[in-house]
C-alpha positions in Angstrom: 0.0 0.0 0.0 2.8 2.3 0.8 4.1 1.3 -2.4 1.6 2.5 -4.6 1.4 5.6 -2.5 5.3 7.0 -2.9 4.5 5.8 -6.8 1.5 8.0 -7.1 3.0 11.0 -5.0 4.1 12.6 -8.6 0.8 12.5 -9.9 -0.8 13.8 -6.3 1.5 16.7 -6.5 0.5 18.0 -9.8 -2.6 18.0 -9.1 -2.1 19.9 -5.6 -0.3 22.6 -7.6 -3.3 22.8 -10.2 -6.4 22.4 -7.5 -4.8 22.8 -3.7 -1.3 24.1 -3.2 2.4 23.4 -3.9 4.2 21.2 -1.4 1.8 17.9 -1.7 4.2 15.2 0.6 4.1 11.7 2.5 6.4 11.3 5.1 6.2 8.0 6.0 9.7 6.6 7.6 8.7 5.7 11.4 5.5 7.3 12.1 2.6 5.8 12.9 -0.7 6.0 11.6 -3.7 7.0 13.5 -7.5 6.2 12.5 -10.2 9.7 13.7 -12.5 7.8 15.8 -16.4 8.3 14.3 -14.7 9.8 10.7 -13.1 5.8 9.9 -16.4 4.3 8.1 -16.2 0.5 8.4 -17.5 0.8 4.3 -15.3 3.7 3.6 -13.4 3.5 0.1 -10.9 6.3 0.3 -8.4 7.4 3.4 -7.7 10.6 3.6 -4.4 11.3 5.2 -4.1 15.1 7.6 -0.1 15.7 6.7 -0.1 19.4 7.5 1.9 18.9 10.8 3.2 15.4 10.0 6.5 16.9 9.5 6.4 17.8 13.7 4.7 15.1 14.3 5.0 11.4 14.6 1.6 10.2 14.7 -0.6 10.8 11.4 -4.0 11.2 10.9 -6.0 9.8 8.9 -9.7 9.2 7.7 -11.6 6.3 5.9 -14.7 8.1 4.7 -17.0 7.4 1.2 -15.3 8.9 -2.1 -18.6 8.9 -3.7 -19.7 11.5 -1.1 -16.6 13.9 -1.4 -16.4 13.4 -5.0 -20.1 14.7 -5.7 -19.7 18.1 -3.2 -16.4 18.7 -4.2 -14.8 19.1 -7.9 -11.0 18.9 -6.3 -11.5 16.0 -4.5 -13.3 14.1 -7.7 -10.6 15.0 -10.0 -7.8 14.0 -7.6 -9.5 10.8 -7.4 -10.3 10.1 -11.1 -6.3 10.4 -11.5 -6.0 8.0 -8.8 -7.9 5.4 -10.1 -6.1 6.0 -13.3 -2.9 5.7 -12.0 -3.8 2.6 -9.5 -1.2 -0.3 -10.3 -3.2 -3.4 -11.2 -1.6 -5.1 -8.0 -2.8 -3.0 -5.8 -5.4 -4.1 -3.1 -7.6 -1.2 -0.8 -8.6 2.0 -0.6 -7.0 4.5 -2.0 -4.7 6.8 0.2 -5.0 10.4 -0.5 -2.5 12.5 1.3 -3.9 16.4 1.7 -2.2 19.1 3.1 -4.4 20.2 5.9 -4.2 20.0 9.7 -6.2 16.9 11.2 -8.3 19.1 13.2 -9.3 21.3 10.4 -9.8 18.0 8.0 -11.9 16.5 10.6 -14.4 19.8 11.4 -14.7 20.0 7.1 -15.6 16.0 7.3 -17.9 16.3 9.7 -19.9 19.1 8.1 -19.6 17.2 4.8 -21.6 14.4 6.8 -23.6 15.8 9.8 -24.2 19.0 8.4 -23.9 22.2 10.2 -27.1 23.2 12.1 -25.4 22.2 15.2 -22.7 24.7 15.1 -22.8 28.4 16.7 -21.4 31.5 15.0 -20.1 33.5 17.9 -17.0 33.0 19.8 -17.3 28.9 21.1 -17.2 27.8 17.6 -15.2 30.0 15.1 -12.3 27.9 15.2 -14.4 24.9 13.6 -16.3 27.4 11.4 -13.2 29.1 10.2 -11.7 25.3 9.3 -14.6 24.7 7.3 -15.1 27.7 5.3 -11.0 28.0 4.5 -11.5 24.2 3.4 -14.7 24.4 1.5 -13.2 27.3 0.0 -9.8 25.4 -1.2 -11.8 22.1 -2.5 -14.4 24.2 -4.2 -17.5 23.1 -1.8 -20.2 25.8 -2.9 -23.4 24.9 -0.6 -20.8 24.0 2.6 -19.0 27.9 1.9 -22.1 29.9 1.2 -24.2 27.8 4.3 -21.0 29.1 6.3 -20.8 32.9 4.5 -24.6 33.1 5.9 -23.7 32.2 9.0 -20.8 34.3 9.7 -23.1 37.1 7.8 -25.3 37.1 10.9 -21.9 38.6 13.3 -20.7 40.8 10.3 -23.4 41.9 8.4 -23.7 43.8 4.7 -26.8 45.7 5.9 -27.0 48.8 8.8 -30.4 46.7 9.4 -28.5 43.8 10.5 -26.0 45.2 12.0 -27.7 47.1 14.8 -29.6 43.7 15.4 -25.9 42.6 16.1 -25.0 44.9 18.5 -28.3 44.9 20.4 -27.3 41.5 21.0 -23.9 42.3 22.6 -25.5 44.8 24.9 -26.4 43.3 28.6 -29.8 44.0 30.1 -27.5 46.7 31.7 -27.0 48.4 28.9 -23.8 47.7 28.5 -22.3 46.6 25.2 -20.2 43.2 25.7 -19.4 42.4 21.9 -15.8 40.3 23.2 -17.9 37.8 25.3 -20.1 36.1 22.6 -18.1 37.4 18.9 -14.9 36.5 17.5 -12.3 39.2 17.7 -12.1 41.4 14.2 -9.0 41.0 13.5 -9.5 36.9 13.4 -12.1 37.9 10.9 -10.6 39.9 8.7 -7.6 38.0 8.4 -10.0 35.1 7.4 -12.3 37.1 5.3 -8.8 38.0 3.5 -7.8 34.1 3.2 -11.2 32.6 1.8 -11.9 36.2 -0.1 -14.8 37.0 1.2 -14.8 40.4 0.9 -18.4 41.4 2.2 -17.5 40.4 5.8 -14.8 43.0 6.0 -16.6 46.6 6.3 -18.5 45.7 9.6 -15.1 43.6 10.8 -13.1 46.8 9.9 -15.6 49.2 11.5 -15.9 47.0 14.8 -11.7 47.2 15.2 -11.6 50.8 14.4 -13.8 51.6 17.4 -10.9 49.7 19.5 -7.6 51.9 20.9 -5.0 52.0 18.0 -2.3 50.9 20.4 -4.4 47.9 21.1 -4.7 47.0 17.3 -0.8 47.5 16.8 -0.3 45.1 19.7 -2.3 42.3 17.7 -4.6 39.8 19.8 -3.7 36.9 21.4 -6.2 34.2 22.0 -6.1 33.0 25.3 -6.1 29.1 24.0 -3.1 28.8 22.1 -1.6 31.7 23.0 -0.7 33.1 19.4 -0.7 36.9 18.4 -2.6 37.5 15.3 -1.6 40.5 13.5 -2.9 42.5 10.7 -1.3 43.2 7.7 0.5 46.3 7.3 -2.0 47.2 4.1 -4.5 47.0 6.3 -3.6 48.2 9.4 -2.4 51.4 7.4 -6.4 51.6 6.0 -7.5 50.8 9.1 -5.8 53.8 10.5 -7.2 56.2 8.0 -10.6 54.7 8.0 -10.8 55.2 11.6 -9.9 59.2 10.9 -12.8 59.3 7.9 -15.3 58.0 10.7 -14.0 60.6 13.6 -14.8 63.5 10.7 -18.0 62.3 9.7 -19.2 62.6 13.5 -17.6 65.7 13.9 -19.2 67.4 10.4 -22.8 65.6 11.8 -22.2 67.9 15.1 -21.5 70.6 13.0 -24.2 70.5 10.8 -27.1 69.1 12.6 -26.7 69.8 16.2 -25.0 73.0 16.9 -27.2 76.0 16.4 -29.9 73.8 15.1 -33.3 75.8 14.9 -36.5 74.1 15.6 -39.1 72.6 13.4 -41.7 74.8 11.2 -44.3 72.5 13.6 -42.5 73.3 17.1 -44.8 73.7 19.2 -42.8 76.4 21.7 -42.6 78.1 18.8 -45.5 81.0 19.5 -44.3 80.7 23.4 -43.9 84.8 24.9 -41.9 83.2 27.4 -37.9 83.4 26.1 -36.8 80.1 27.8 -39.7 77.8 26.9 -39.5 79.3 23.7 -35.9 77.9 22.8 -37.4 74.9 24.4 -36.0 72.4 21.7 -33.0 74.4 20.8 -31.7 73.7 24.2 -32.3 70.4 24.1 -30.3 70.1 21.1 -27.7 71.7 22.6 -27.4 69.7 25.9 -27.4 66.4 23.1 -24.0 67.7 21.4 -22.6 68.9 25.1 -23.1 64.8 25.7 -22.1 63.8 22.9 -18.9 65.9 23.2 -17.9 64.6 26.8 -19.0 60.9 25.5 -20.4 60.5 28.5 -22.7 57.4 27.4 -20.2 55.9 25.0 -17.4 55.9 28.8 -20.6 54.6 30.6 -21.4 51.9 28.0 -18.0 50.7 26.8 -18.8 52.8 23.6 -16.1 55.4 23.5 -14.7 56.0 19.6 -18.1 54.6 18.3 -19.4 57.1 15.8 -22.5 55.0 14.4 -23.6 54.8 18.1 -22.8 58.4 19.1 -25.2 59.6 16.3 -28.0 57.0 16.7 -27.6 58.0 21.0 -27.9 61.6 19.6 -31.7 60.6 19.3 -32.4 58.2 21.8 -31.3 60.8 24.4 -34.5 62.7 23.7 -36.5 59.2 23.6 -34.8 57.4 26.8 -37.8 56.8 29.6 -35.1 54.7 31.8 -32.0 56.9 31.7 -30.2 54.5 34.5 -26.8 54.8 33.9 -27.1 57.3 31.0 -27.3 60.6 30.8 -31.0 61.9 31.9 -31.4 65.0 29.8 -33.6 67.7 32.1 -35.0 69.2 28.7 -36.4 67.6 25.8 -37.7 68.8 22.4 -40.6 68.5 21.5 -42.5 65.8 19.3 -42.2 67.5 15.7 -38.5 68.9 16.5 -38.0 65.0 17.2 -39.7 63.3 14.3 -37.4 65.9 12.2 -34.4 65.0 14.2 -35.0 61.1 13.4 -35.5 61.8 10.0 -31.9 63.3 10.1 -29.9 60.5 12.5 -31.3 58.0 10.1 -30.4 59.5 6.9 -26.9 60.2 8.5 -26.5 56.3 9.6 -27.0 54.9 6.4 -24.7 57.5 4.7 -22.3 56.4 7.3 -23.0 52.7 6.5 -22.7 53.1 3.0 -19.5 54.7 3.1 -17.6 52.3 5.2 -15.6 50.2 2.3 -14.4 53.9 0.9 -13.4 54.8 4.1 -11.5 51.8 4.8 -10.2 51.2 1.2 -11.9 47.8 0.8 -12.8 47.3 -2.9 -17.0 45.7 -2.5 -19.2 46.1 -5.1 -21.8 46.5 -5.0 -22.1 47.8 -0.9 -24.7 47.5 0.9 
């Protein structure tokens, strides 16, 4: 069996180079082979052999699973094996051994899903490591269904849509109030550097917007996940656009304060409007201006764990005038009235999705068409 399989290796790596990658190789001298418990099928035709770490390791890992199965949700895998049987010496007896450069671990989630499907899986933080080995391997042996079923999913955390996305990050906020995205969501920069891997570009404005509300030092510094303990970095391209997108987002709050809340005069409807009395007649201006004084201080975004998050700053613009339970938030003493409100809205929601729809620009991502 071994044979057959240093025979075949030259045929196995041209077809890595063509489908997989370069560097296709068995190293078989004193290591032992290891079956994956509920992935070695008693009927299986085809053993799949994990040699991405087989090189520090001296137990392989392999799986007998149905080539018939593969073959039909994955073009790679079919044409790899059409060559094997094509090259098969006449001699040879058993299943075919197909050595692929992946990690077992990562080989085994992509199995799994190939089999059990993937309802069972959660897209937050407990299972992006097995939703990340799936998508980067149904993206590399061309399984459509399996990459767009795990797109969707991750879609969900990292939406295309401002819709979506406050859904998202209502979510992350406590009963409290206050906004917890690190417990239950993967950290952005994980995303983006898989979103960069599996091209999957759509997942990248939100991810790039969600690190851009973090402390630059603290995005420099990379992120270490508290399992393995590896630092994950992003690239310097994108750290650089990053950066700057994090400036263009700064302005647009700025420009919003500018032109919407300071000095802003109250509705044609107000309904202080005909007051004699000076003080309830500026009634609505002042609430305006107490709403950029907060926004200013950033009183609610300290409070929240907010700080540096434009998109919330504008949409808490209006829900200061709206709040009946101001616990732990600021409790504005004056409040405009309905109309001056209802023209307000009209403005923060106009402003969002301008904001929303300017986040790839802003962050030099090339998505077309956005949102």
């Amino acid at each position: 069996m071994l044979g057959w399989l240093r025979w075949s290796e030259g045929a196995l790596l041209l077809l890595a180079i063509r489908h997989v990658e370069s560097g296709l190789h068995w190293c078989g001298g004193g290591r032992s082979v290891r079956c994956s418990g509920d992935l070695c099928f008693a009927d299986g035709n085809v053993t799949l052999l994990a040699t991405n770490n087989i090189t520090t390791s001296t137990t392989a890992c392999h799986f007998v699973v149905h080539k018939g199965l593969l073959a039909r949700h994955s073009p790679v895998l079919q044409d790899i094996f059409k060559v094997l049987e094509a090259t098969k010496p006449d001699s040879f007896q058993g299943p075919p051994i197909v050595p692929l450069p992946d990690a077992a671990e990562d080989l085994a989630c992509f199995l799994t899903a190939l089999y059990d499907g993937t309802s069972h899986l959660h897209y937050d933080i407990t299972d992006f490591t097995s939703i990340a080995a799936i998508l980067r391997l149904a993206t590399k042996y061309k399984v459509k269904r399996l990459r767009q079923d795990m797109l969707a999913g991750m879609s969900i955390a990292w939406p295309r849509f401002l819709t979506q996305w406050e859904i998202r990050e209502a979510n992350a906020t406590s009963p409290n109030g206050i906004y917890e995205p690190r417990k239950s969501l993967p950290h952005p920069i994980l995303v983006i550097k898989l979103a960069r891997e599996v091209n999957a570009p759509y997942l990248l404005p939100s991810a790039f917007y969600d690190l851009s509300r973090c402390y630059p030092s603290d995005t420099v510094s990379g992120y270490t996940c508290p399992k393995t303990h590896q630092t994950h970095f992003l690239s310097d391209s994108d750290l650089t656009n990053l950066l700057k997108g994090k400036e263009h987002t700064s302005r647009f709050l700025s420009t919003f304060i500018v032109n919407e809340l300071e000095g802003r005069q109250p509705s044609l409807a107000c309904v202080y409007k005909t007051e004699i009395d000076p003080l309830r007649k500026r009634n609505c201006q002042a609430a305006f201006e107490a709403i950029t004084f907060e926004i200013l201080r950033d009183v609610n975004g300290v409070v929240c764990h907010r700080s540096s998050d434009p998109l919330f700053a504008i949409m808490d613009a209006e829900l200061m005038q709206t709040r009946e339970d101001p616990t732990g938030r600021t409790d504005l003493t004056v409040r405009a009235c309905e109309f001056c409100r209802a023209e307000f809205s009209t403005v923060v929601d106009a402003a969002r999705e301008e904001f929303w729809r300017r986040l790839p620009q802003w962050f030099g991502l090339d998505v077309h068409p956005w949102p």
